[in-house]
C-alpha positions in Angstrom: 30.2 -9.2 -3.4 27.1 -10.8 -4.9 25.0 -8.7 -7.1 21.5 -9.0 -6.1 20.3 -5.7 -8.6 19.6 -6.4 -12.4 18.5 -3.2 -14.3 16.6 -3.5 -17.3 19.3 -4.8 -19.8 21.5 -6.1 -17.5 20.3 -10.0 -17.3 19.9 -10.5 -20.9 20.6 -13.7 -22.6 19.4 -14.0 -26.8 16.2 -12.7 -27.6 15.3 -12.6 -23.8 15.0 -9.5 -21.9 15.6 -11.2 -18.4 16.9 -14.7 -17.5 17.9 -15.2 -14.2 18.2 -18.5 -12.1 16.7 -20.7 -15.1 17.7 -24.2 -16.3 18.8 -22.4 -19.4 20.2 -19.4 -18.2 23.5 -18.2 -19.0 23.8 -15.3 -16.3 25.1 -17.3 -13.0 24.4 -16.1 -9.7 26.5 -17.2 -6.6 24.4 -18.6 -3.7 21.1 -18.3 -6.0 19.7 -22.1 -6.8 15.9 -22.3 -6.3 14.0 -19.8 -8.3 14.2 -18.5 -11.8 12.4 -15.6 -14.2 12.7 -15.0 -17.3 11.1 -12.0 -19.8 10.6 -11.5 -23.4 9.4 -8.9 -25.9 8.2 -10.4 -28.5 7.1 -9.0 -32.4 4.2 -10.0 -33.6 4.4 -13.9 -35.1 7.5 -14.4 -33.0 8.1 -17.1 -30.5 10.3 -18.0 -27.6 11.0 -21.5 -26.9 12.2 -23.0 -23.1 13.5 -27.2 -23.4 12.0 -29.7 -21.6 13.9 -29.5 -18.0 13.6 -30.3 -14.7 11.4 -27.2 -13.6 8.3 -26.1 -13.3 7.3 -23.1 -15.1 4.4 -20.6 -14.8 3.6 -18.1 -18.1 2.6 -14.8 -17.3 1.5 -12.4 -19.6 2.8 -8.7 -18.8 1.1 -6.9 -21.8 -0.8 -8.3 -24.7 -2.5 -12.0 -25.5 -0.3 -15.1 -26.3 -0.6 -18.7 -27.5 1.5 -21.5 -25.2 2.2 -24.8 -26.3 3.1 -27.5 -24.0 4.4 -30.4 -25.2 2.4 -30.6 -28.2 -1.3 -29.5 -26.0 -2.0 -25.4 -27.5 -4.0 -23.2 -25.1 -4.6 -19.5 -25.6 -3.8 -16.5 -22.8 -5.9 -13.7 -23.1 -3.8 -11.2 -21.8 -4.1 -7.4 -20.7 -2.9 -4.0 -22.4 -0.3 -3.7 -19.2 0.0 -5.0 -15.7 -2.2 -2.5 -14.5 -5.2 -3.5 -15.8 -6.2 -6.1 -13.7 -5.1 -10.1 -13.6 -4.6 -12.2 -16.9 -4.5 -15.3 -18.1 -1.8 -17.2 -16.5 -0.7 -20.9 -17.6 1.0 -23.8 -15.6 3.2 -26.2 -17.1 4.1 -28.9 -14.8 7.9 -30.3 -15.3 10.1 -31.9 -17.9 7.7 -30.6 -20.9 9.3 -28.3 -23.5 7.0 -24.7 -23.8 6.7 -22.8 -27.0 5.4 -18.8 -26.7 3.9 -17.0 -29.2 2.1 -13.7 -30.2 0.1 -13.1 -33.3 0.1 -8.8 -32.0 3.2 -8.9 -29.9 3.8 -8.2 -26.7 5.5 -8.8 -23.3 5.6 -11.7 -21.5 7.3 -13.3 -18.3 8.4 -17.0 -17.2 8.5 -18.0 -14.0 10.5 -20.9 -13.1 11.6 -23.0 -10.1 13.9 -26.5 -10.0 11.3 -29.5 -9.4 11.4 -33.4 -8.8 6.9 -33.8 -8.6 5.2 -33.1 -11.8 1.6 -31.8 -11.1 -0.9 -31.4 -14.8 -0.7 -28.5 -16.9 -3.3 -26.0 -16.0 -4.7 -22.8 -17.0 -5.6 -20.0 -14.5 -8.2 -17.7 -16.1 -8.2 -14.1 -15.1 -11.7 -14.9 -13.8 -10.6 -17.5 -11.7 -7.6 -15.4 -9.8 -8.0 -14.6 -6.5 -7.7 -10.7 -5.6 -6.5 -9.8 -2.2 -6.3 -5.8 -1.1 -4.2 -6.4 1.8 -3.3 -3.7 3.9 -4.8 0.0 4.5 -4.2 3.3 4.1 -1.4 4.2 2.5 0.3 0.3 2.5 -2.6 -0.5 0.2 -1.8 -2.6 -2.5 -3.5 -5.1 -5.0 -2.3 -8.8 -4.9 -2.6 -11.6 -7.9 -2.9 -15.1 -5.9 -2.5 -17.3 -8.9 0.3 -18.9 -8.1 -0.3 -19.3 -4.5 -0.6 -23.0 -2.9 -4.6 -21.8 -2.2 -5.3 -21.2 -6.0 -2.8 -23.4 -7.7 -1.0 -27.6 -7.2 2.7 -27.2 -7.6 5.3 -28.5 -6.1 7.9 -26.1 -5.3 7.1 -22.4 -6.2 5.1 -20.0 -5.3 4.1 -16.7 -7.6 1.9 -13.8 -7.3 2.3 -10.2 -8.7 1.5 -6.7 -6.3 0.2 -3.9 -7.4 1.0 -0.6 -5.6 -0.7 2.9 -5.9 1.3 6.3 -6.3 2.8 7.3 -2.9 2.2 3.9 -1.3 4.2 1.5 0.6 4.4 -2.2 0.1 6.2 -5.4 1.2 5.5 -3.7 4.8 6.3 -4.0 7.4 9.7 -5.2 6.5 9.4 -9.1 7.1 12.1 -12.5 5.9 11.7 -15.8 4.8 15.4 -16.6 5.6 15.1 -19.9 7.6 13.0 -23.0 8.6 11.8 -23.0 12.0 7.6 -22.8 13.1 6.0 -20.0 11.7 8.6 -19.3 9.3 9.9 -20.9 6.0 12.9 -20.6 3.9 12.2 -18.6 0.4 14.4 -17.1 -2.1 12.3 -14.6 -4.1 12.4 -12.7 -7.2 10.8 -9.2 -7.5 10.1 -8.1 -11.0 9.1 -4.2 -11.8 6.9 -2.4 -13.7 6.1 1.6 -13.4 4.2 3.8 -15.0 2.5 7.4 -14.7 -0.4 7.3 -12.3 -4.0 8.4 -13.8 -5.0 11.6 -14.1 -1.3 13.1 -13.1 -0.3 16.0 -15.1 3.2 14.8 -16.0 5.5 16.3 -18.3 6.0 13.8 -21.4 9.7 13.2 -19.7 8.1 12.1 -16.1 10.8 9.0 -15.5 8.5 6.4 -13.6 10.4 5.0 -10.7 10.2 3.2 -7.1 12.8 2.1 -4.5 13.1 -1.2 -3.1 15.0 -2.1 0.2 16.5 -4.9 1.5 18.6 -5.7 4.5 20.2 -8.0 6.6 18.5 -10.1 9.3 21.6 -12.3 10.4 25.0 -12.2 10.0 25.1 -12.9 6.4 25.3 -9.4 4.7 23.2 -7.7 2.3 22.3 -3.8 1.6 19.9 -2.9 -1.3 18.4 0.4 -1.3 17.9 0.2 -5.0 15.7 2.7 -7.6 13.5 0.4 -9.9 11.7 1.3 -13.0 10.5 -1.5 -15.8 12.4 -4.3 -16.6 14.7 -4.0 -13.2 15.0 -7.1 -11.3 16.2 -7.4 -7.6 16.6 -10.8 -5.8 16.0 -11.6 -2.6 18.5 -14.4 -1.1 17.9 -13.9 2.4 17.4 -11.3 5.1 14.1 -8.7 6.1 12.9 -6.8 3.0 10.0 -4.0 2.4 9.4 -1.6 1.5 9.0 -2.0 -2.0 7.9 2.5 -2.4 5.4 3.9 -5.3 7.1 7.4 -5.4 4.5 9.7 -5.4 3.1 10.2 -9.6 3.7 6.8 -10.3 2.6 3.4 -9.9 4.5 0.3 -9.3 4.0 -3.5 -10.0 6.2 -6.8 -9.1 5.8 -10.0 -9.9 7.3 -12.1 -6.8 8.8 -15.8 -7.4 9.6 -17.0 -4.4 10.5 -21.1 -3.5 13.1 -22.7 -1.2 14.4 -26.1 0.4 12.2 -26.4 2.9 9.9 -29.4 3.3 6.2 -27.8 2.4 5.4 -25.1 0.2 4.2 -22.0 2.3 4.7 -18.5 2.7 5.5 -18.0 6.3 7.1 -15.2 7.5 8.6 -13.3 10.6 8.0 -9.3 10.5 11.1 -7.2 11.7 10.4 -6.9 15.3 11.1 -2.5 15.2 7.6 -2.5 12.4 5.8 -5.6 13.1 3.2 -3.0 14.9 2.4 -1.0 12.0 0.1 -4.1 11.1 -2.3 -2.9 14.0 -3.1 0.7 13.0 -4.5 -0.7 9.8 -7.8 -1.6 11.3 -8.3 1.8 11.9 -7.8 2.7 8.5 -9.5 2.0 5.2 -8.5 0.6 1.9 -7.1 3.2 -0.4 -10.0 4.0 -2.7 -7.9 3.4 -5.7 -7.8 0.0 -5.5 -8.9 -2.6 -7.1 -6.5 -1.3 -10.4 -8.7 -2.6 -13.8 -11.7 -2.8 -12.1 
């Protein structure tokens, strides 16, 4: 059977911490052809390098500022101190230009990646200029990074945001799919990436061990069962079939940074909710956004 979980140091290729689904990846995944991540920590003055290839790639800083170079043209990311802190800096490269990253102060950095025929121009998204969404309500509030959306950015194939989640909450909910192309629904792989870390002002033990849960499930015939424990660094991949809830266990926040892009013939996020939750949706207008929210405001 496929395996759709990658903990933290399972998906390592060279000097990078996750590579998964890239041009240059060396970790293969059966049935897994249209989206890609990769993740480095970097020491300060070092530098990653990703070839000219036939993908589009997105540079997302996950903690501290970097300096990207595309094809020759330098632009700066100022970053964050961690992906709770509010949006950063994020940098478009277009296709078939090699990318250099580097860090005069180090830090942590993701790639995300998606096979592409249209070139569209290299572009930066400021943190400034990211849209913000709270979606949901009571406790299925969560904090969303639109900067890789088709509203806030020209691609051609992917589409990337990152969702922030307070202790306790749920998110990804109700359990919904992106499995197939039919109206109101497109076909998506999708990549969740995960951070976790202490909530504020918990009283933790210095040995607290930040974690959340992810599910995953099948909407078809085509099997797949993750009910999977995620702390930073863990990777699970979504092929097909409903998933949500991605769970902060209470004490501790979680983050994902979603890549998600398919066959299909447009570049939306269209989705069918699993018809037993689908009415959750409605007792949210009842409620109000949890008070925690926005995170680095």
């Amino acid at each position: 059977m496929t395996n759709w979980v990658y903990p933290l140091g399972t998906a390592t290729d060279g000097t990078w911490d996750v590579s998964i689904g890239t041009s240059d990846s060396s970790l293969t995944v059966d049935g897994w052809a249209h989206t890609g991540l990769k993740v480095a920590t970097l020491t300060a003055g070092a530098d990653v390098v990703l070839p000219a290839a036939a993908e589009e790639r997105i540079v997302v800083p996950l903690s501290g500022s970097f300096t990207v170079t595309v094809a020759g043209m330098e632009c700066k990311l100022n970053g964050r101190p961690s992906v709770f802190h509010g949006p950063s800096d994020v940098l478009y490269s277009g296709t078939g230009r090699d990318v250099t990253i580097s860090s005069a102060d180090g830090g942590r950095v993701a790639v995300a990646t998606a096979p592409a025929g249209a070139s569209y121009p290299t572009r930066l998204v400021t943190a400034a200029e990211t849209p913000v969404e709270l979606r949901g309500a009571g406790n299925c509030s969560r904090q969303v990074h639109n900067f890789g959306t088709p509203a806030a950015l020209e691609a051609d194939r992917f589409i990337v945001c990152e969702v922030l989640t307070p202790a306790g909450n749920w998110s990804s909910y109700p359990p919904h799919k992106h499995d197939e192309e039919k109206d109101g629904e497109t076909h998506l792989e999708e990549i969740y990436y995960f951070e976790t870390r202490v909530a504020d002002g918990s009283a933790a033990p210095a040995d607290a061990d930040a974690i959340g849960y992810q599910r995953v499930y099948a909407s078809d015939e085509r099997p797949i069962d993750v009910s999977a424990e995620v702390r930073t660094g863990d990777v699970v991949l979504v092929p097909y079939g409903w998933h949500g809830p991605a769970m902060a266990a209470p004490g501790y926040d979680l983050y994902y940074l979603n890549v998600m892009a398919g066959p299909g013939p447009v570049r939306e996020w269209l989705i069918s909710d699993d018809p037993h939750h689908g009415w959750v949706r409605q007792s949210w207008d009842a409620q109000d956004i949890d008070p925690r929210l926005p995170f680095g405001s």
